[in-house]
C-alpha positions as CSV (number, residue, x, y, z in Angstrom):
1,X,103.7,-17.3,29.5
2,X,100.8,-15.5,31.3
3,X,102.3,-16.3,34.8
4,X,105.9,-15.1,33.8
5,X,104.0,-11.5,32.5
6,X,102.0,-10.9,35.8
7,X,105.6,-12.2,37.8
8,X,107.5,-9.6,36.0
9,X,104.7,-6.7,36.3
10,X,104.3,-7.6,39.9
11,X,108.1,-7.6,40.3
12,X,108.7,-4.1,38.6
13,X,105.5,-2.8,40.6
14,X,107.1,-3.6,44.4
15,X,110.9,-2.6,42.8
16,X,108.8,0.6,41.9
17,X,107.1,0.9,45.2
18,X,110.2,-0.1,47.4
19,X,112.0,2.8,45.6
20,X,109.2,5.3,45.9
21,X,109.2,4.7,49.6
22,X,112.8,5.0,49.7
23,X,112.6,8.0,47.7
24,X,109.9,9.7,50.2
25,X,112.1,8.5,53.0
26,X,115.1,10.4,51.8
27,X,112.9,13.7,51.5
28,X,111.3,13.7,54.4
29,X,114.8,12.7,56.3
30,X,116.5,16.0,54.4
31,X,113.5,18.1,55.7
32,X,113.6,17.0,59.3
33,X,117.3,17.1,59.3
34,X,117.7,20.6,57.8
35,X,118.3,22.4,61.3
36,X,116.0,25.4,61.6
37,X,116.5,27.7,64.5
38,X,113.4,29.4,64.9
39,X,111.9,31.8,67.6
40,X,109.2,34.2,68.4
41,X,109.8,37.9,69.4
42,X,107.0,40.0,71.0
43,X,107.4,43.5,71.3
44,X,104.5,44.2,74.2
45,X,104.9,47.9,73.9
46,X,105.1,47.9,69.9
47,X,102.7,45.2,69.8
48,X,104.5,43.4,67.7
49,X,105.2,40.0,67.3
50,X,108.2,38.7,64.5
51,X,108.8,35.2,63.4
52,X,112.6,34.6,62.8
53,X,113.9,31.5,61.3
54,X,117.8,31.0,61.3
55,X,118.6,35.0,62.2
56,X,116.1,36.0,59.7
57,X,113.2,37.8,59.9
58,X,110.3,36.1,57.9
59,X,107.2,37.9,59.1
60,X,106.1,40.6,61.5
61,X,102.5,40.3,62.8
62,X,100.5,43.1,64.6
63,X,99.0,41.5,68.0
64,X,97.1,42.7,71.0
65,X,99.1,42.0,74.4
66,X,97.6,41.6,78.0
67,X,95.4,45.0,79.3
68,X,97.0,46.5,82.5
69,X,94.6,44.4,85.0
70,X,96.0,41.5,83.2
71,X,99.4,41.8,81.8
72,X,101.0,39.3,79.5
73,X,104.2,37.9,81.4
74,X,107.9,38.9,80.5
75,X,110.3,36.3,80.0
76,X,111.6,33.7,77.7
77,X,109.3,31.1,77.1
78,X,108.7,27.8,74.9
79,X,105.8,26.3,72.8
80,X,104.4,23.4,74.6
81,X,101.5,22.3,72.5
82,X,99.5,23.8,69.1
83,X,95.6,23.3,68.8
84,X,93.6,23.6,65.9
85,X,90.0,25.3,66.4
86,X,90.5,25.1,70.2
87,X,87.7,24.6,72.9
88,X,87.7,27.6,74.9
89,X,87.4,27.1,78.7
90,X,86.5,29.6,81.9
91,X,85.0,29.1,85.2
92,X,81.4,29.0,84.0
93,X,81.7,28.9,80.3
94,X,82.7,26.9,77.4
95,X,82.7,28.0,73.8
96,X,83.8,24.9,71.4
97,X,85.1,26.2,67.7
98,X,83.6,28.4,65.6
99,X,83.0,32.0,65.1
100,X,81.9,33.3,69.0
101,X,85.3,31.6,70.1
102,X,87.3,33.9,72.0
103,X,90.6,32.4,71.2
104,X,90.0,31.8,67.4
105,X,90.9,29.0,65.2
106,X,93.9,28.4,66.7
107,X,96.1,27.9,69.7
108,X,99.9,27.9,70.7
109,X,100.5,26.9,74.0
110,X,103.5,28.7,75.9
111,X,105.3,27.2,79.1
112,X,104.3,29.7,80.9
113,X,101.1,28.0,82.5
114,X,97.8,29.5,80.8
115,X,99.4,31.8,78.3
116,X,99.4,31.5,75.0
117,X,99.5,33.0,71.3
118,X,95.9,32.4,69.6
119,X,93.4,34.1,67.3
120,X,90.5,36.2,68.4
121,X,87.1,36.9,67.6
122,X,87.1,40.3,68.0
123,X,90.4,41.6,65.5
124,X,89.4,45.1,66.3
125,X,91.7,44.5,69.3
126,X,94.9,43.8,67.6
127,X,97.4,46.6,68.0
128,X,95.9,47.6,71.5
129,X,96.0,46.3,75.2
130,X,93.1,44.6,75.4
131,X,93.9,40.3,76.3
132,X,93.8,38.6,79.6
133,X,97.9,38.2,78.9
134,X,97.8,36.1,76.1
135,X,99.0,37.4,72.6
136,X,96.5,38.0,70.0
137,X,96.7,37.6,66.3
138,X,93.9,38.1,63.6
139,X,93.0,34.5,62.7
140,X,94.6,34.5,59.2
141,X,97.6,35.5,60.9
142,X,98.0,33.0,64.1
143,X,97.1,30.1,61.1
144,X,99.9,30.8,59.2
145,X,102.6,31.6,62.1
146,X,101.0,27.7,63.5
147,X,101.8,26.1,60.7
148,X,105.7,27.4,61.1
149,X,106.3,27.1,64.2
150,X,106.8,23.8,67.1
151,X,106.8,22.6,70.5
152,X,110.3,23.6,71.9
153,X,110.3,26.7,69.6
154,X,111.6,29.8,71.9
155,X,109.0,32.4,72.4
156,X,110.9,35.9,73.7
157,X,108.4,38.4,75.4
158,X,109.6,41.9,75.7
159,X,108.1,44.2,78.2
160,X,110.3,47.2,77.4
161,X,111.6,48.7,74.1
162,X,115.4,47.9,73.8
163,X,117.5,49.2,70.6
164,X,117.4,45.5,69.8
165,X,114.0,45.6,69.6
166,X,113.9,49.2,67.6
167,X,116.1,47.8,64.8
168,X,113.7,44.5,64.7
169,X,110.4,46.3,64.4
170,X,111.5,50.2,62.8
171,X,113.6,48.4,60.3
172,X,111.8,48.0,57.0
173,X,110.7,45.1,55.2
């Protein structure tokens, strides 16, 4: 009798397991499926950046764009990669993660070689001028765009206000 209890517990446990898996397969095949269309629009003159998912806007963050001896580049771009608490690298210097780093706690990588959209350690710059090109974001900011956004996500860089771009970033929210 004892053998035909533990046969029938083990039984109900794997059907139970089997369908939980199933179950989880389901939900995360309905979340990968769900198509989202999402890109990134940077105003350079506003200083702007919005997040839009499927033609809406879901966020507007306030960035710091490339200084005029070292412009951020103009163009449509992609996401190539995403780092968390990046290693910061120059000719000369290396700053791993952590308060001092330049680029924050985190790092989207753009196609366009050596640009990107990270944090900063110094958020007193956001709203001006002030990168070597990249975009800048406070850090709270740049961790929740990274957890949004993925490689192959479109990245729009704007070097000149358009009436597009008014109605984007005037419009309130």
């Amino acid at each position: 009798m004892r053998t035909t209890q533990t046969n029938g517990i083990l039984a109900a446990t794997a059907a139970a397991l089997v369908f939980a898996s199933q179950s989880a397969a389901a939900d995360e095949a309905r979340t990968t499926n769900t198509a989202v269309t999402r890109r990134i629009v940077v105003s350079i003159p506003d200083r702007k950046l919005a997040l839009i998912e499927n033609d809406e806007v879901v966020i507007i963050y306030p960035v710091a764009v490339g200084a005029a001896v070292s412009p951020s580049p103009v163009g449509t771009f992609s996401i190539v990669n995403r780092v968390s608490n990046p290693t910061y690298y120059k000719p000369g210097m290396v700053v791993g993660p952590g308060t001092g780093n330049p680029i924050g706690t985190r790092w989207i990588g753009l196609s366009a070689k050596g640009f990107g959209i990270h944090g900063t350690a110094n958020p007193g710059s956001i709203g001006h001028a002030k990168s070597h090109g990249c975009i800048r974001l406070r850090n709270q900011d740049v961790e929740r765009l990274f957890e949004r956004v993925r490689p192959g996500d479109v990245v729009e860089l704007h070097g000149e206000r358009t009436p597009e771009l008014a109605e984007l970033f005037d419009e309130p929210r």
